[in-house]
C-alpha positions as CSV (number, residue, x, y, z in Angstrom):
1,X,90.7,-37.7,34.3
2,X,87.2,-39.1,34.5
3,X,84.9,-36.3,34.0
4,X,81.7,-37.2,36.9
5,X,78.4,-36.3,36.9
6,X,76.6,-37.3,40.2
7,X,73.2,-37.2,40.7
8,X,71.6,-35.5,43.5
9,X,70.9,-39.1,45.5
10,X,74.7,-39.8,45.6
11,X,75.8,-36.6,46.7
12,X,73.0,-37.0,49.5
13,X,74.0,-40.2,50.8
14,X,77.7,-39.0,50.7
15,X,76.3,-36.1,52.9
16,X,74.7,-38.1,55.3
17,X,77.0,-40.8,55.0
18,X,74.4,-43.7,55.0
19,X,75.9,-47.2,54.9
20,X,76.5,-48.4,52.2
21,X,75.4,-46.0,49.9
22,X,77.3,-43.0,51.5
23,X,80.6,-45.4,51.7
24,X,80.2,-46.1,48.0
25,X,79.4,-42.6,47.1
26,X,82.5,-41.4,49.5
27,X,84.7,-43.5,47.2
28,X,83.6,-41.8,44.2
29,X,84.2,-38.2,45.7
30,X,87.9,-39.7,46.7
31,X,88.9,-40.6,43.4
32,X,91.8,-38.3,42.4
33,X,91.2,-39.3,38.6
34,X,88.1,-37.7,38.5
35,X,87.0,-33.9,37.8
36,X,83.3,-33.8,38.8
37,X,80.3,-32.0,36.9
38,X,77.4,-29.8,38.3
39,X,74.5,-27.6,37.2
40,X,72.3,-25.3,38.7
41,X,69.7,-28.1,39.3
42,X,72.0,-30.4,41.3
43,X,72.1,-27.7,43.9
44,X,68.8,-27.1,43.7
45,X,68.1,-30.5,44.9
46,X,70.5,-30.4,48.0
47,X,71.2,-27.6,49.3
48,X,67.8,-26.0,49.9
49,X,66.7,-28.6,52.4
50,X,69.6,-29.0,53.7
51,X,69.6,-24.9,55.0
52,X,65.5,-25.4,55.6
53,X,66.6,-28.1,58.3
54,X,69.3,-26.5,59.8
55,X,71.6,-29.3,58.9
56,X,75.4,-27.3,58.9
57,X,77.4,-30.8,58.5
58,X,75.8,-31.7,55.2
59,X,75.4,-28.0,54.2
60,X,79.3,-27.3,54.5
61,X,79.6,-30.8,52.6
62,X,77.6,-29.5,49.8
63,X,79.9,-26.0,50.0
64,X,83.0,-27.8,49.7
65,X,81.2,-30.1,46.7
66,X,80.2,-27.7,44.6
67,X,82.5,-24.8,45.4
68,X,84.9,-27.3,43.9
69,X,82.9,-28.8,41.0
70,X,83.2,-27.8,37.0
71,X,79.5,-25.8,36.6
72,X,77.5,-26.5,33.3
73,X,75.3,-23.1,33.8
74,X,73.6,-22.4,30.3
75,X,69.5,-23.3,31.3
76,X,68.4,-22.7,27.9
77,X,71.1,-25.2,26.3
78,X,70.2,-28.0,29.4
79,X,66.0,-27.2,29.0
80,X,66.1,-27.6,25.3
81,X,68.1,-30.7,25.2
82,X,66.5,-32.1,28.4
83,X,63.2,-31.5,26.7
84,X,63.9,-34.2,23.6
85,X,65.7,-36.5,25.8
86,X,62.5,-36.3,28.4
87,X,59.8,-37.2,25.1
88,X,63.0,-39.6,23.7
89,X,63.6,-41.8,27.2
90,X,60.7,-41.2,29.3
91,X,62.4,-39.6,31.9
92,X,60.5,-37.1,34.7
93,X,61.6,-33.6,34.4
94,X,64.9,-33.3,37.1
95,X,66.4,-36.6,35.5
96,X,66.1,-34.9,32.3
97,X,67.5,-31.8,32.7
98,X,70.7,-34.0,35.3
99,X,71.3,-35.7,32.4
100,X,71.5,-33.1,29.4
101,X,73.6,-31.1,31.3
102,X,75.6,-34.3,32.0
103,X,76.0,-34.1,28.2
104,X,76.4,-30.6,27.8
105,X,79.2,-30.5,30.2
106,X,81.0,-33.8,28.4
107,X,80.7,-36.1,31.2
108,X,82.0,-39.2,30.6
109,X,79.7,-40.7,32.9
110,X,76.5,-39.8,34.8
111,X,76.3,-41.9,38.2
112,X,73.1,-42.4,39.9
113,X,71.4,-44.4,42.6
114,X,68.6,-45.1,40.5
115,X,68.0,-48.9,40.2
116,X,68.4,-50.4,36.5
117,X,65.1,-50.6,35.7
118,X,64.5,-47.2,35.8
119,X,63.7,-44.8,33.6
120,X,67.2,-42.7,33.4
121,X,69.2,-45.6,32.4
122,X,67.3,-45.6,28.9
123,X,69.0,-42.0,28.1
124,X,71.7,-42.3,25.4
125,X,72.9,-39.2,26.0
126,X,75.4,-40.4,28.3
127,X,76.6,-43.3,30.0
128,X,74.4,-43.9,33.0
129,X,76.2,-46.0,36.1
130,X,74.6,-47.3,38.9
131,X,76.6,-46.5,41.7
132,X,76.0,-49.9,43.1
133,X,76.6,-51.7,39.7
């Protein structure tokens, strides 16, 4: 099993299903050789607005995601290593702490839909994919 680590912008176009990230993203989330990660700050990112706006469709796809999803929960373990890899990498404070508990929950990859050139794809701490790479 590929152990999956998505980013809050590919669970979002999976969501909202936008063409052609959300198709891409879809094909991730319908891989049966993967088991896929989560943290506290994931959800933070999606599911808030998605209740503020009154969107049910993409709420109950966010339900179903993380009610199924393997939960990294230990903040102090994700703010202390998302704290060195922020000064190591450059990153801005929600990459950081997506990608240390990426690490902390041994991800074997962390997919994104940041381009290349930005700043998350200079963390070592795991291996970053592009999900349109």
């Amino acid at each position: 099993m590929i152990r999956t680590f998505l980013d809050s912008g590919v669970l979002i176009a999976a969501a909202r299903s936008l063409a052609p990230d959300g198709e891409r993203a879809l094909k991730f989330l319908d891989d049966p050789n993967r088991v896929f990660l989560t943290s506290p700050f994931v959800h933070l990112e999606v599911v808030p607005k998605a209740i503020f706006f009154k969107k049910r469709l993409e709420r109950s796809f966010y339900d179903k995601y993380f009610k199924n999803a393997v939960w990294f929960r230990d903040v102090d373990k994700i703010e202390l290593a998302a704290q060195t890899e922020a000064a190591k990498a450059g990153l801005g404070a929600m990459d950081a702490l997506h990608l240390a508990a990426a690490h902390l929950s041994r991800a074997d990859e962390f997919v994104t839909t940041e381009k290349p050139n930005k700043a998350i794809h200079r963390s070592s701490l795991v291996k970053v994919v592009y999900l349109f790479g």
